[in-house]
Each structure stands twice: as C-alpha cells, then as structure tokens.
C-alpha positions as CSV (number, residue, x, y, z in Angstrom):
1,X,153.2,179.5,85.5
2,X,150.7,178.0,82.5
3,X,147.3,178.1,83.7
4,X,144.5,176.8,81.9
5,X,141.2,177.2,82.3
6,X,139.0,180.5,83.8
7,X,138.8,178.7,87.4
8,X,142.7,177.9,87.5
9,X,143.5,181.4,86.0
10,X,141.6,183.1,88.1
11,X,143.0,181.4,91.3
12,X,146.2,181.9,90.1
13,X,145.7,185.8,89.6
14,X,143.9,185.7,93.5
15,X,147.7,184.2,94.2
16,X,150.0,187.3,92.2
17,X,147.4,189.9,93.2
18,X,146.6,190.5,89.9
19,X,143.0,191.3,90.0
20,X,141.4,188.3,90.1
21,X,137.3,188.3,89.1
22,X,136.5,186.4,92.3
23,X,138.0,185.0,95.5
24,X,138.8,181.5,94.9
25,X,137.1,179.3,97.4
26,X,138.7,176.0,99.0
27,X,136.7,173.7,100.7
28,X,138.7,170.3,100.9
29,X,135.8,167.7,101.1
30,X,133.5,169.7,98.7
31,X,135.7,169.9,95.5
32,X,132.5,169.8,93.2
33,X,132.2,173.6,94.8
34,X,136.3,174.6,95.3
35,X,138.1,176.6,93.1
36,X,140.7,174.7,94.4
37,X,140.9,171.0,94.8
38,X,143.3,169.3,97.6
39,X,144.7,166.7,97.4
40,X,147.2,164.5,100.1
41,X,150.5,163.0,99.6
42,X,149.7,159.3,99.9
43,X,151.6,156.2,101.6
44,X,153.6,154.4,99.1
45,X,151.3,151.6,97.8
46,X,151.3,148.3,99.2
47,X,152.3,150.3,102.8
48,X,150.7,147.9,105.5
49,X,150.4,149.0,108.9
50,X,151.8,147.4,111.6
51,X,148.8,148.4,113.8
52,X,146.3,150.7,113.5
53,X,147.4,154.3,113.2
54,X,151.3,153.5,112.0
55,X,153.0,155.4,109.8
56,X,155.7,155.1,107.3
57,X,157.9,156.7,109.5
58,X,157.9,154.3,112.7
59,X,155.2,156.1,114.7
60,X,151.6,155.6,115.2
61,X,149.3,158.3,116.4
62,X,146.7,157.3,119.1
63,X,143.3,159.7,119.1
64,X,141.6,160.1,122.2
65,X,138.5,161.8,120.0
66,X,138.2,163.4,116.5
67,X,141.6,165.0,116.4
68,X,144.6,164.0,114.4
69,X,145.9,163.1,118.1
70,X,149.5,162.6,119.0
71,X,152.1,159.6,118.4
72,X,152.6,157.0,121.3
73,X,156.2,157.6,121.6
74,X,158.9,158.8,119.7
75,X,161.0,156.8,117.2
76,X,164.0,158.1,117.8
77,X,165.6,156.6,121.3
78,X,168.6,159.8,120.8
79,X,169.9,162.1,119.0
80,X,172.6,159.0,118.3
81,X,169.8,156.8,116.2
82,X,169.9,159.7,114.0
83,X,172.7,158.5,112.2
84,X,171.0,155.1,111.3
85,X,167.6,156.0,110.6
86,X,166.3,155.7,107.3
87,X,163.2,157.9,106.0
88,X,160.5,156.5,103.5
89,X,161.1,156.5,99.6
90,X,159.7,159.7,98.3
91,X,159.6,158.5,94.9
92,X,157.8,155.3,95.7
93,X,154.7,154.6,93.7
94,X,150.9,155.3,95.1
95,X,152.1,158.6,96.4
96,X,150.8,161.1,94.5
97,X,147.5,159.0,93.1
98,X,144.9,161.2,95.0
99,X,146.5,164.1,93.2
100,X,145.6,162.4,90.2
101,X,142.7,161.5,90.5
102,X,141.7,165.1,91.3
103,X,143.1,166.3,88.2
104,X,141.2,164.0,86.3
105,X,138.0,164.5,87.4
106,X,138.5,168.4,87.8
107,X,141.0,169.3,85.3
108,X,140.1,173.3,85.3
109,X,140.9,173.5,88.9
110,X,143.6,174.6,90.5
111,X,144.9,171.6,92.1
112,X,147.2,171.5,95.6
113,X,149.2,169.0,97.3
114,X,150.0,169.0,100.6
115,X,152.5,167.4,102.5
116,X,150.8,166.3,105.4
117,X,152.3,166.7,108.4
118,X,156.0,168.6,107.8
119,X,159.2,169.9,108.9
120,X,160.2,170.6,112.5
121,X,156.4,169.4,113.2
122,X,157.7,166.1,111.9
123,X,160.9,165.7,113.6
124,X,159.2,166.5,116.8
125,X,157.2,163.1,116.1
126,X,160.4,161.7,115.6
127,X,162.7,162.8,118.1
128,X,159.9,164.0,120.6
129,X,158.7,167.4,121.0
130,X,161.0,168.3,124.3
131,X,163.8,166.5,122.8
132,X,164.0,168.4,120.1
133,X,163.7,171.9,121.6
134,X,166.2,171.3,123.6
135,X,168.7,170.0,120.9
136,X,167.6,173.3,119.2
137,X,168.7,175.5,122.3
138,X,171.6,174.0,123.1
139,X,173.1,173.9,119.8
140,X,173.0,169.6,119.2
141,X,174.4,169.4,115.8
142,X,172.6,165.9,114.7
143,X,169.2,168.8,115.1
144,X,170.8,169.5,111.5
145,X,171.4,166.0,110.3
146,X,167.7,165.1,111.5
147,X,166.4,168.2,109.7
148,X,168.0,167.5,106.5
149,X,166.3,164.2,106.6
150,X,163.2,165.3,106.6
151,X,163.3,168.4,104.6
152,X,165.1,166.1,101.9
153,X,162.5,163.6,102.1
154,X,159.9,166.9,101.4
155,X,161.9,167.8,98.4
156,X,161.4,164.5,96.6
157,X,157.8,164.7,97.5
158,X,158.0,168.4,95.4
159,X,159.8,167.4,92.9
160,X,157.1,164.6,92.2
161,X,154.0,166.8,93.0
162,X,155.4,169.3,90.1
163,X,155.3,166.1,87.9
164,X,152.1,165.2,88.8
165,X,150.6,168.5,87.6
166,X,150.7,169.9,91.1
167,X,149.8,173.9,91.0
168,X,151.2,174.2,94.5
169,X,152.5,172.2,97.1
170,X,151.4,173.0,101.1
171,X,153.1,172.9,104.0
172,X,151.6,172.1,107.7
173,X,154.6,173.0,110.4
174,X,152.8,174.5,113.7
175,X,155.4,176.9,115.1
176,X,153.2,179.1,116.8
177,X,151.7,179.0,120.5
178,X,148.7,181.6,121.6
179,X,151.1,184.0,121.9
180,X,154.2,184.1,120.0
181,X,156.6,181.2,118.8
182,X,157.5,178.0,120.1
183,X,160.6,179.1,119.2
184,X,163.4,182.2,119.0
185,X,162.8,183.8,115.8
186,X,166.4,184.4,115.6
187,X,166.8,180.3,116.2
188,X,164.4,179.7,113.5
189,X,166.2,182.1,111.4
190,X,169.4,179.6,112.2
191,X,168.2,176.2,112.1
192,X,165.0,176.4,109.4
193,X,165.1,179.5,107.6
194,X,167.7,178.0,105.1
195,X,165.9,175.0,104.7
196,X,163.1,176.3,103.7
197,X,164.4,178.4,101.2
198,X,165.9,175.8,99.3
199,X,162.4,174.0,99.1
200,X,160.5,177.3,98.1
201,X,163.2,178.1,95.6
202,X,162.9,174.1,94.2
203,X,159.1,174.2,93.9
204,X,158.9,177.7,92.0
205,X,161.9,176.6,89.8
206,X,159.0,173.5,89.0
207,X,156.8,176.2,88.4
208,X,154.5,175.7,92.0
209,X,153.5,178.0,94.3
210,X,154.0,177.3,97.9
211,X,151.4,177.8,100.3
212,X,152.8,177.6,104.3
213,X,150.1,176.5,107.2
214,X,151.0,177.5,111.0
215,X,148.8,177.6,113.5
216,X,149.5,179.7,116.7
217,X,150.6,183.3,116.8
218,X,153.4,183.5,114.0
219,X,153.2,187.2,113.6
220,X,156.9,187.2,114.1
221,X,158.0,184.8,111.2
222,X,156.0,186.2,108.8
223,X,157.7,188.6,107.1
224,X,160.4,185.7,107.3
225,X,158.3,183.1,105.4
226,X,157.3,185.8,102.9
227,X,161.2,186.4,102.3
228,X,161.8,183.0,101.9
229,X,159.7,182.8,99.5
230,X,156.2,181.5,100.6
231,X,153.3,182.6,97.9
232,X,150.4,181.9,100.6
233,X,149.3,181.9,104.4
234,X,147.5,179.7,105.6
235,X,146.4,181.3,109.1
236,X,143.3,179.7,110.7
237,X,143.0,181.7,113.4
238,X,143.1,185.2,111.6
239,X,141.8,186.8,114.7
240,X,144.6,186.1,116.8
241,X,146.4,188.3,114.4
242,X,144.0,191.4,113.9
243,X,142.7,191.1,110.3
244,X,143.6,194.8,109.7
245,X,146.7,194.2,111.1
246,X,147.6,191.8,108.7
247,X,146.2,193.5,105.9
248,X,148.4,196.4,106.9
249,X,151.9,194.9,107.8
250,X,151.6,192.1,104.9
251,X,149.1,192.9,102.4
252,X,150.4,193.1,98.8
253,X,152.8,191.1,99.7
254,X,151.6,187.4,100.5
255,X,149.0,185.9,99.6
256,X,146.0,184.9,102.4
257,X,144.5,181.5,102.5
258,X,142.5,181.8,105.9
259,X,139.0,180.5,106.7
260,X,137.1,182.2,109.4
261,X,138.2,182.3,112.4
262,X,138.5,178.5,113.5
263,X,139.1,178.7,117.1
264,X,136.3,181.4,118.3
265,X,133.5,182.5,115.1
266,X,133.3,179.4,113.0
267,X,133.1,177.0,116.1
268,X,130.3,179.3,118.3
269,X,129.7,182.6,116.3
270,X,126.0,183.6,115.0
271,X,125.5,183.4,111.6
272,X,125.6,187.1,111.3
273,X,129.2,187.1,113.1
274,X,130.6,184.2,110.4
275,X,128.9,186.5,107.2
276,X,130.7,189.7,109.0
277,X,134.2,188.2,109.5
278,X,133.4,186.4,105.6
279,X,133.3,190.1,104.5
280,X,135.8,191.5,106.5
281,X,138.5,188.9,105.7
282,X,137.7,189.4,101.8
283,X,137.8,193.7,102.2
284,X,140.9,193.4,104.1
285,X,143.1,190.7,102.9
286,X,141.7,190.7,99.1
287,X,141.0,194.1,98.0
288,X,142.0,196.0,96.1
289,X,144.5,193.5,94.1
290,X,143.5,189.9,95.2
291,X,145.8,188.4,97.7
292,X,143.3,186.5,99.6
293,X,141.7,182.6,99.1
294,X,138.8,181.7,101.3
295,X,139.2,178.2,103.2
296,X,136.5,176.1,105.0
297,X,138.1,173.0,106.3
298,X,135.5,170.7,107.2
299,X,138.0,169.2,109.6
300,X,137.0,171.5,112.5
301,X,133.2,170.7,111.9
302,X,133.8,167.2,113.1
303,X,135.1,169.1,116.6
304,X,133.1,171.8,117.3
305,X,131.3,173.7,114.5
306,X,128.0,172.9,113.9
307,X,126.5,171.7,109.7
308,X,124.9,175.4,109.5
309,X,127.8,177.5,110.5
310,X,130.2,175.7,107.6
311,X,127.3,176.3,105.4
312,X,126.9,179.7,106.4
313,X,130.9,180.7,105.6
314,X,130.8,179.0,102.3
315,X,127.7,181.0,101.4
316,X,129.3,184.3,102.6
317,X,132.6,183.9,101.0
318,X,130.8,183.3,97.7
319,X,128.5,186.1,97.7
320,X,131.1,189.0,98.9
321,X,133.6,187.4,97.0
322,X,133.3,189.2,94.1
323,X,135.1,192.3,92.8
C-alpha cells in the first residue's frame, strides 16, 4: 500500500505494527487535529426524502433524543418480499463526495470511509431485528438471499471508496450484547463469516485496509474477524474486554482503534481516570510494535460526556502517544 506523506505513513505503520513514531489520533469532527480523517458514504445525489429521517433503503429512523435511534418499522413485510426488493445503486453519483472533499483539503492524511450502518446490522433494519434472528436459527434460506443483497451493495461501495483514494474502508455491524454475541459464533461462522471474507479480500486486493466496528462483548469473534481478514478493531468499550486481556490474546495480531472507554470513563471518569486508561490503552495495545490508533468520537459527547472529558482524552492520547 503507497503512502505518501509522514502523517499517512506513519498511520499506516501504527496499522502493520511496524514501529510507528506516534500513535495516530482520530477524532472525526476535528480533522484539522486527526491523523486520520473520516469520511461517510453519502446518499446518491439528488436523493430526496420522503419525510424526515428516510433512507435510501425504505426505512426511516425516528430519535427519541441524540441517538441514531431506531427505524419505525421494517421494510421488509417477509422473508417472501425478499425476492423483489431492490437495494440503492452503489455506483450512483454524490456518494463518495465527503471523501473527497477530505482528501483535498487534507491530502497527507490517512483518509477512511465508512459504510455507515452495515451488514447483518442492516438487514435487521430491513427484515426487523426478531425476524431476522429467527430466520438465522431456523435455517430460512432467503437469510442468504437478503445477505447477499446487502453485502453486494457494500462491495460496490468498496470498490468505489478504493477509487476515490480511500486508505481504508469501515465497517459498523453491532453483533455483541454486554455479554457475549447476539448470535452463535458457530452461526456466524455459517451465515457471515464467508461474506465477509470476500469483502476483506476485495478491499486489500484495492489496496485498503479494513477496519471492523462492534459494539458489545465480541470476545468470541475476534480471532474470527482477524482470520477473515480484518486490519483494525474498533472496540469502544475496551473495558468490557480487559485491556490486558486483549493485548495478550490479540496483540500483534490486529490492529486497535479504541477510544477510552465509552460506556463508563469517558462518559463519568475524573480526568485523572481518562489520562490513566489514555496511557494504559497506548502501553498495552501499541507497544512495543504499534498496533493501536486512538479514537475520540465526539458522537458520545452529545449523550453523556461532558466538553472537558473529550478534551482531556485527546490531550492524553497525544502526549503518551509517543514511542
């Protein structure tokens, strides 16, 4: 993978574990101070909305507060509409102009794209969320159609992010509860596993990494994600893990892109507690090779954390960030 530029390189080194100078920071709103600038895949232009909150794909989420919220019904009726529903054009225009735009205006960065919303995440906002666990258990074979759907929507989305200069292309699929997964690993294994494979494998032939969010306990799939291929983690809630932990089962291996904590220290830690886990995450996860990008997602400062405590994480993972 070409790199160019001492901020790109140096993320891309954090990413191989090769010794990077610094830990690459990520903060999505602030990318006059991010390593790594992120950027959104886009509604095709000229994409009006039916009503407020409607998507491409049929659904339209309804916030009660400052969340992404949920969508007000499914789109799918049954697992027979499957057959006649048609996804959105991934190669339709105005898609990838954010990513653009980033690269212009910071073209030594190391620029990301992600998906939004993806996967079996998505099809549960198509199908509905009970709906499709159950198709899952019981073996409903239009669960495959419906996947292939959406993961072949995601793979025309790569194959344009990798023309648009993309460095890496994220995906958001929750697939953990507080404590373990929403579903059998060895189902997972079955239905998704293969799937994602083919897209790792599609966006490192286009010469991106691939960076994988979950939220939830994931433990188990982890080792599964990094043999399917995934370059980076993205764990927000690193705690419900054990940092060692992870830096013993899976460092060397993968890749870290966690923040602190999101659900306990960021949102109600002391300032002291956010510099400790700061440190902690970076002498864990990065040392001695790398393997670890700092994230602070502003997102979760719109719920719960206050100004001070985001400002307290940035300034921690920049000043025992260094090697």
């Amino acid at each position: 993978m070409d790199a160019q530029g001492t901020v790109r390189e140096n993320f891309i080194r954090a990413i191989d574990r090769r010794r990077p100078a610094h830990v690459p920071l990520v903060v999505p709103d602030q990318p006059e101070i991010s390593d790594g600038v992120m950027a959104v895949t886009l509604p095709a232009a000229g994409f009006t909305p039916a009503k407020e909150g409607a998507t491409e794909w049929g659904f339209a989420w309804k916030r009660l507060d400052e969340t992404v919220g949920q969508p007000e019904k499914p789109v799918l009726a049954d697992w027979a509409t499957v057959a006649d529903f048609a996804p959105p054009d991934p190669d339709a225009p105005g898609r990838f102009e954010q990513l653009d735009a980033m690269r212009a205006e910071y073209p030594d960065r190391y620029a990301l794209l992600s998906l939004g919303v993806s996967g079996f995440t998505l099809m549960s906002l198509l199908i509905g969320f009970e709906e499709l666990l159950e198709g899952v258990l019981t073996g409903e074979p239009r669960v495959y159609d419906l996947a292939d759907l959406v993961f072949g929507f995601e793979e025309g989305i790569i194959r344009g992010a990798a023309a648009h200069g993309a460095g890496a292309v994220c995906f958001y699929d929750d697939w953990g509860t507080q404590h373990g997964t929403i579903i059998a690993p060895t189902l997972w294994r079955d239905v998704f596993k293969p799937r994602y494979v083919r897209q790792f494998a599609l966006a490192h032939e286009l010469g991106m990494h691939v960076d994988f969010h979950s939220c939830g306990n994931v433990y188990a799939l982890i080792d599964e994600l990094i043999d399917s291929g995934a370059d980076m983690l993205n764990l927000n809630q690193p705690r419900l893990f054990g940092i060692e932990r992870l830096a013993a089962d899976f460092g060397r291996r993968v890749c870290f892109l966690c923040p602190v904590d999101i659900q306990r220290v960021l949102l109600d830690g002391t300032q002291d507690e956010i510099r400790a886990e700061a440190r902690l995450l970076i002498e864990s996860l990065g040392k001695p090779d790398g393997g670890f990008v700092a994230l602070v997602e502003p997102f979760y400062a719109k719920l719960a954390a206050s100004p001070d405590n985001i400002d307290t994480a940035i300034a921690a993972f920049r000043e025992f960030g260094r090697y």
